[in-house]
C-alpha positions in Angstrom: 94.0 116.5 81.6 93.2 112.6 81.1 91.5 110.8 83.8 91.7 107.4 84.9 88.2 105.8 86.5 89.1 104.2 89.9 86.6 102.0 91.9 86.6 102.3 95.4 85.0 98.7 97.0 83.7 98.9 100.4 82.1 96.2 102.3 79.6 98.7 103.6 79.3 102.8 104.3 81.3 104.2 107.0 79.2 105.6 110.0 78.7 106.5 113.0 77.1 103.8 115.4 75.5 103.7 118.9 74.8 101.3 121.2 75.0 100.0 124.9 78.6 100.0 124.9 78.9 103.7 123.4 79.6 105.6 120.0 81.6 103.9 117.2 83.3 105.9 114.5 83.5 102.7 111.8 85.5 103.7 108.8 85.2 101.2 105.9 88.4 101.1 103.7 88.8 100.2 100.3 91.9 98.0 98.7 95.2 98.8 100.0 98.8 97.9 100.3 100.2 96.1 103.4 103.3 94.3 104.7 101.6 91.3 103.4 100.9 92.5 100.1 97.8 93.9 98.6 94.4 93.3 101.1 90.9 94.0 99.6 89.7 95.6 102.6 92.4 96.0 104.9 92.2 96.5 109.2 94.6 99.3 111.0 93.0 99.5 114.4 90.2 99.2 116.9 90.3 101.6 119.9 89.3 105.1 120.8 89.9 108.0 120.4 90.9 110.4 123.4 89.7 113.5 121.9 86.4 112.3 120.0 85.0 116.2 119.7 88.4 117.3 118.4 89.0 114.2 115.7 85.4 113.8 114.7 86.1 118.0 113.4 89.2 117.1 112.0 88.2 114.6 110.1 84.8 116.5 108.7 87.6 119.2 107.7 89.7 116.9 105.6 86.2 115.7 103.9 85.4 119.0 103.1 88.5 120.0 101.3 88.3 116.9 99.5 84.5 117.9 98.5 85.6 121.2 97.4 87.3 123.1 94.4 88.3 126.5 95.4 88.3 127.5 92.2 85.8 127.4 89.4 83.6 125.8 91.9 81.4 123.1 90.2 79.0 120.4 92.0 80.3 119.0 94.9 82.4 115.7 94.0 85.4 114.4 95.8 87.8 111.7 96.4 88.2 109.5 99.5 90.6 110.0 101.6 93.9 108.4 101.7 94.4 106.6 105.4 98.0 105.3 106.4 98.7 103.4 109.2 102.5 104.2 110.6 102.9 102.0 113.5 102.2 104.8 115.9 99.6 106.7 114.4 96.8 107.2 111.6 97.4 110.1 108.9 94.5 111.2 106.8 94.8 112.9 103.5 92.8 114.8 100.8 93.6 117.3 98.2 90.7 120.1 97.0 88.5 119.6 93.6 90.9 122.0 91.9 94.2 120.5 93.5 95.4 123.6 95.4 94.6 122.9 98.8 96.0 119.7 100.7 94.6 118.3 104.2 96.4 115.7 106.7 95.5 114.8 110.2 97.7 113.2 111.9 96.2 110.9 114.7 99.3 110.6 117.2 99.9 107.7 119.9 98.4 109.9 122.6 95.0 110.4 120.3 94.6 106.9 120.3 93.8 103.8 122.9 93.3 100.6 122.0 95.0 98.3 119.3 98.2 98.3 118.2 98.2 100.6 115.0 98.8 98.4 112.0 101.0 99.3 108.8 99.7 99.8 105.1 97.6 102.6 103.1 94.2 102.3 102.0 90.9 104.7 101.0 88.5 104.9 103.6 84.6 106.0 103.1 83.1 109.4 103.2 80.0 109.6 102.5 76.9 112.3 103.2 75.3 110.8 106.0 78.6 110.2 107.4 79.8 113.9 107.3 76.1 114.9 108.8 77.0 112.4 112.0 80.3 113.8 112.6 79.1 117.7 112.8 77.2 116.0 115.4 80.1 114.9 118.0 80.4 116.6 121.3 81.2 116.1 124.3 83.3 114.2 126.4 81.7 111.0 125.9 84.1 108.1 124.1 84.7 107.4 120.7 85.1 104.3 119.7 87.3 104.0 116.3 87.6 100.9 113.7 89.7 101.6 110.5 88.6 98.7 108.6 85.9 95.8 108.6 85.1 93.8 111.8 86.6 90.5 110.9 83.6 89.2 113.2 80.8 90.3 110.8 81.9 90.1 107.0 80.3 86.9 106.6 76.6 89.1 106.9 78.3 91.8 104.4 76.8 89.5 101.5 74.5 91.8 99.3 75.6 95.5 101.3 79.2 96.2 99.4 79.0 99.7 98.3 81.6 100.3 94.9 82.3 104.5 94.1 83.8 104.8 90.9 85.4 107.8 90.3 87.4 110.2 88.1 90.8 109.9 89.2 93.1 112.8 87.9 96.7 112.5 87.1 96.9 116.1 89.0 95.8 114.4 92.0 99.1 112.0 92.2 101.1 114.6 91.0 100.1 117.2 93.8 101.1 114.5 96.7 104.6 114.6 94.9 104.7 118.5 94.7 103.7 119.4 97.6 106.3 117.4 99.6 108.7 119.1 97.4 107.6 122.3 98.6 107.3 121.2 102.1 110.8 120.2 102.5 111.8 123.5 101.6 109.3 125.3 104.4 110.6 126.6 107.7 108.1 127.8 110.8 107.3 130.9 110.6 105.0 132.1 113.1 103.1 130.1 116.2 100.2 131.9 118.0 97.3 131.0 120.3 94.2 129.0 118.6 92.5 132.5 120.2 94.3 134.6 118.1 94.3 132.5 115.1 90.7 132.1 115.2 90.0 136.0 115.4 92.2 136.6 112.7 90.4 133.9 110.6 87.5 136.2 110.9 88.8 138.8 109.4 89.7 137.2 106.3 87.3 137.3 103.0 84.4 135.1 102.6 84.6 132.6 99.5 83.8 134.2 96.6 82.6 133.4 92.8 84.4 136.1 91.3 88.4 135.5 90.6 88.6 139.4 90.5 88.2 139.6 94.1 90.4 137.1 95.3 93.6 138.6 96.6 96.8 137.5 98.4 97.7 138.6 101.0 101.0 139.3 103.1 101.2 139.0 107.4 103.9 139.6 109.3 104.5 138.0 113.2 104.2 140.4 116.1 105.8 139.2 119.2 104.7 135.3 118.8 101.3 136.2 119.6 99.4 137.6 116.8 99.3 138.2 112.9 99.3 141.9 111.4 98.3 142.5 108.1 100.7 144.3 105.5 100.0 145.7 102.2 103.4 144.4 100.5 105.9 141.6 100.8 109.2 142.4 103.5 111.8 139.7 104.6 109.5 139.1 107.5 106.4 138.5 106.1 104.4 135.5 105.2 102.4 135.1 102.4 98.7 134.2 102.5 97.7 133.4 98.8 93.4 132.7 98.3 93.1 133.7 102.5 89.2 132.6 101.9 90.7 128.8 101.7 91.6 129.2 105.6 88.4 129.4 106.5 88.2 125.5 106.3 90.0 125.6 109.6 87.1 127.5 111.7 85.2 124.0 112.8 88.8 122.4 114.6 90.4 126.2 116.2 87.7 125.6 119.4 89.4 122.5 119.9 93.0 123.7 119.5 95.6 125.0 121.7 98.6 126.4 119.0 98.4 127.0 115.3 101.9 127.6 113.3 102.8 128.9 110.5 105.4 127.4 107.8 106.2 129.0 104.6 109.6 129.6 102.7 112.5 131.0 104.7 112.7 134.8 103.0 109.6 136.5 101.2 109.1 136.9 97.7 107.9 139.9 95.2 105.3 136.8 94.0 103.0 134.9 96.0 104.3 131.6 97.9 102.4 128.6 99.0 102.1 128.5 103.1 101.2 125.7 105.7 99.5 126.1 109.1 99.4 123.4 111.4 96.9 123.0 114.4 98.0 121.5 117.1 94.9 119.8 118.7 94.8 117.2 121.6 96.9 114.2 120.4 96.7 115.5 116.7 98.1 117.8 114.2 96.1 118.9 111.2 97.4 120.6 108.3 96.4 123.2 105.9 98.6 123.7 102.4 97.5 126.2 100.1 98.9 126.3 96.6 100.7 129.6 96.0 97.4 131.1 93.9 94.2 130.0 94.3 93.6 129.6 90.7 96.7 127.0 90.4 97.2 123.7 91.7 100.1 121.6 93.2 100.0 119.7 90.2 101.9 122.1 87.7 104.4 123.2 90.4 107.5 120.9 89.0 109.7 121.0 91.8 110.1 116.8 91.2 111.1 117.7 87.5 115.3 118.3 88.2 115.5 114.7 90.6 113.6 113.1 87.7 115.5 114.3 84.7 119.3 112.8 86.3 120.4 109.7 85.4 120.9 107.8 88.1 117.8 108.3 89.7 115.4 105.9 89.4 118.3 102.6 90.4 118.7 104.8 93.5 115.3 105.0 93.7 114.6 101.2 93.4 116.6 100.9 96.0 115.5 103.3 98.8 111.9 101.6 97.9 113.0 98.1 99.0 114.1 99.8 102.5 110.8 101.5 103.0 108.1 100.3 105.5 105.7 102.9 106.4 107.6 104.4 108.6 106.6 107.3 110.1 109.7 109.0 110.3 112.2 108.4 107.2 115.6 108.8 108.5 117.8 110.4 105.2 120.9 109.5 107.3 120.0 105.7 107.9 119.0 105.3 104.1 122.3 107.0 103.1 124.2 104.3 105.0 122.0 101.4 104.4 122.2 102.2 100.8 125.8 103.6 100.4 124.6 106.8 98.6 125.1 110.0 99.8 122.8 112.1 101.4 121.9 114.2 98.6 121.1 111.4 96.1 118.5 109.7 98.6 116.7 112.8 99.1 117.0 113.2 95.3 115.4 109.1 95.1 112.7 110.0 97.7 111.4 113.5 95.1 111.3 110.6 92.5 109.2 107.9 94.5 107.2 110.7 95.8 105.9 111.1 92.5 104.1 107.9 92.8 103.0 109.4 96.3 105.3 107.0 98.0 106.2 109.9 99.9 104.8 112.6 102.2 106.6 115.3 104.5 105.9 115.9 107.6 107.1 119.9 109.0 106.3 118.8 112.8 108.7 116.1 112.9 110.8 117.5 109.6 111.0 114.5 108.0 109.6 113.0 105.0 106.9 109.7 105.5 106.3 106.5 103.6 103.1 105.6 102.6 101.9 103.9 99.4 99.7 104.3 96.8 98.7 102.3 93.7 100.6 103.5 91.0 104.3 102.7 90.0 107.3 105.4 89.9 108.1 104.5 86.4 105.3 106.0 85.4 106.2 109.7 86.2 107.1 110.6 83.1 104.2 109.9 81.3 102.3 112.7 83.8 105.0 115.1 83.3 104.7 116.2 79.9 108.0 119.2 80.4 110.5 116.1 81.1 108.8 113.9 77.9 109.4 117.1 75.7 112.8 117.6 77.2 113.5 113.5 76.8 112.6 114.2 73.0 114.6 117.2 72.6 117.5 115.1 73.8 116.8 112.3 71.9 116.8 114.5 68.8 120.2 115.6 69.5 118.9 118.9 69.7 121.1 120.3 72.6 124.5 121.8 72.2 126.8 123.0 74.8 129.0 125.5 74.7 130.6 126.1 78.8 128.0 128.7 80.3 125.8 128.3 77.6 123.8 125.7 75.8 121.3 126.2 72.5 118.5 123.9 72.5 116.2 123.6 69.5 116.7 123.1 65.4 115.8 125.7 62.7 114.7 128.7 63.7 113.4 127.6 67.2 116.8 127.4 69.0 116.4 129.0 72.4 119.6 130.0 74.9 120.1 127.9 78.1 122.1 130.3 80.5 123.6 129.0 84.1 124.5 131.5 86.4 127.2 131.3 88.8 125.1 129.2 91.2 124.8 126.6 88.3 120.9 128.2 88.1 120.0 127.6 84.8 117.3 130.4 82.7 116.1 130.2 79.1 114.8 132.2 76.7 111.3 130.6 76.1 108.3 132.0 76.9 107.5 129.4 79.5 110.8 131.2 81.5 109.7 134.6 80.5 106.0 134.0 82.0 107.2 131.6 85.5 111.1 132.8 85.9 111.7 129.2 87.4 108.6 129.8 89.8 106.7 126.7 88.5 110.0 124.5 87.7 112.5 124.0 84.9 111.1 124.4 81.1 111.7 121.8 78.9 115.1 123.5 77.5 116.5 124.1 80.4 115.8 119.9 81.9 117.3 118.4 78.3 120.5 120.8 79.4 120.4 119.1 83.1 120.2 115.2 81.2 122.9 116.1 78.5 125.1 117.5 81.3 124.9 115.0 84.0 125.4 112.5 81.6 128.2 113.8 80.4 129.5 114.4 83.5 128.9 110.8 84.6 130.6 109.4 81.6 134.1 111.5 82.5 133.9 109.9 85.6 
């Protein structure tokens, strides 16, 4: 997997300050994207925070997925995390080392008090002595907050900038995109008492080196209150896939009133990614695991069908000009704004998610803006399916025949079958190993192209 080397600028290390007039939680942030365009160092808000004991483990938790790989585990090296200001509220973001977990807290208007909360997306610092302050936080005493530099003192900052440069993995972009996909298509599941979740956290595995014993495993609801184990998936059950990865949440579940559970609507025979949410004072953080713990978001391709029809990327072009951080998108709105229907902006919001212009959010049900620095047209250069199903078509190597389409020249033709639902399946090993659990193969998307542009060109 190619890497690009990113270079995070910060005019000095986050931390956490005190003095006469209290504690300060100062969050440096790195270059970003605002309403005015692109700001070196960009501000979001100065205030407190009402729950300081609650955030301060919050945040740690994010930090410590982004400072972990689940699987293969390898010396500790992470991203920073993504901040975006919505107007009403801070979200923070990290995905794990290996790309199968993915953290957001959500800082809501009653978690804050001071500033008004700007707009925009930036990186903000994590560093060591950082994460070592905020284990530290108790109490009731007040938390100051400042996302961004104290316009007041970066005149001293001459000489103190501190510059990361880091490995930045196409799978990282790519697992924003997939798991908003996946998101969309969750429903809740379960809500029980922090209590209850917290005891049943303790009864899960410890982290382990060996892949051999890592297991999923299946729960069922009981009564809204609890979580019973079951040794096999039923149409009630909720999957738990790598359980150890849960135990990130044991720092934040003292603070917490209510954790739910989001997963897909009906159980599988194969494992299935899974949400839960904490509801804390004023905040939501979220836990998604990846539907094994030995596979990332990255290779799901749930964005691969939006991407592969023709029209797209113009429709997407022109939800993005309607877009301003806010932090509920409203599909309905966009649909008149735009005149397209419904299903075509969702379909443009999958493909500007793939530039992580997008995020879901299953509180509210509703996707997100924020914005990252990389452009939508390049999607297909990190999906390497819809370049091979691109080529195939481009070869003129697809041939329809109603129900049925044979893809391929020579002897490596391979069958394309729809099913009455307009489902389609091949006969590649790619379908014989996923069955459409990790997205379409690359037969199966040069079917969708040729189709829809045919179908487009009857019109």
């Amino acid at each position: 997997m190619t890497s690009l080397i990113h270079s995070y600028t910060y005019l000095q290390p986050s931390a956490v300050s005190e003095s006469a007039a209290g504690r300060t939680l100062a969050l440096e942030t790195s270059g970003g994207a605002t309403p005015a365009g692109e700001v070196a160092n960009p501000r979001f808000f100065h205030g407190f925070l009402t729950a300081p004991a609650a955030a301060a483990a919050a945040l740690l938790t994010v930090a410590d997925v982004a400072a972990t790989r689940y699987y293969q585990p390898a010396a500790p090296a992470s991203l920073d995390p993504v901040v975006t200001a919505d107007g009403d509220r801070l979200r923070m973001e990290s995905f794990s080392g290996c790309c199968g977990v993915h953290a957001r807290l959500d800082v809501l208007a009653p978690g804050l008090d001071g500033d008004d909360v700007g707009h925009g997306t930036t990186n903000v610092d994590i560093n060591s002595p950082l994460r070592r302050a905020l284990a530290r936080i108790g109490g009731l005493d007040p938390l100051q907050l400042t996302v961004g530099p104290n316009e007041l003192e970066v005149t001293t900052f001459d000489g103190r900038f501190v510059e990361k440069q880091v490995p930045l993995p196409e799978r990282w972009l790519r697992g924003f995109a997939e798991a908003q996909v996946l998101a969309a298509g969750f429903t809740l599941r379960a809500e029980i008492p922090a209590p209850e979740a917290s005891a049943f956290l303790r009864t899960l595995p410890r982290p382990t080196l060996r892949p051999s014993a890592r297991t999923t495993r299946w729960v069922v609801p009981v009564g809204g209150r609890t979580l019973r184990p079951t040794s096999r998936p039923s149409p009630d059950a909720v999957c738990l896939p790598g359980p150890e990865r849960l135990l990130a949440l044991q720092q934040v579940l003292r603070h917490a009133t209510t954790v739910r559970v989001y997963a897909p609507v009906r159980a599988e025979s194969d494992a299935a990614a899974v949400v839960w949410e904490v509801q804390l004072p004023g905040m939501r953080l979220t836990l998604m695991l990846s539907q094994n713990a030995s596979r990332g978001f990255s290779g799901e391709g749930g964005v691969l069908h939006d991407l592969a029809t023709g029209a797209t990327a113009d429709d997407a072009d022109l939800v993005s000009a309607l877009l301003a951080w806010e932090p509920r998108i409203d599909v309905a709105e966009l649909s008149r704004q735009t005149g397209l229907p419904a299903e075509r902006v969702r379909a443009a919001l999958t493909v500007l998610g793939t530039s992580g212009q997008i995020g879901y959010d299953l509180a509210e049900e509703a996707h997100f803006h924020r914005h990252l620095p990389f452009s939508a047209g390049g999607a297909e250069a990190r999906n390497p399916r819809l370049r091979g199903a691109r080529a195939l078509v481009a070869e003129g190597a697809v041939r329809l025949d109603g129900a049925l389409a044979r893809v391929g020249k020579g002897d490596h033709v391979h069958v394309v079958r729809a099913d009455d639902a307009g489902r389609l399946s091949c006969t590649c090993l790619w379908w014989a190993k996923y069955r459409g659990g990790r997205g379409p193969c690359r037969h199966a998307l040069a079917v969708s192209m040729v189709r829809d542009t045919t179908t487009r060109a009857a019109r």
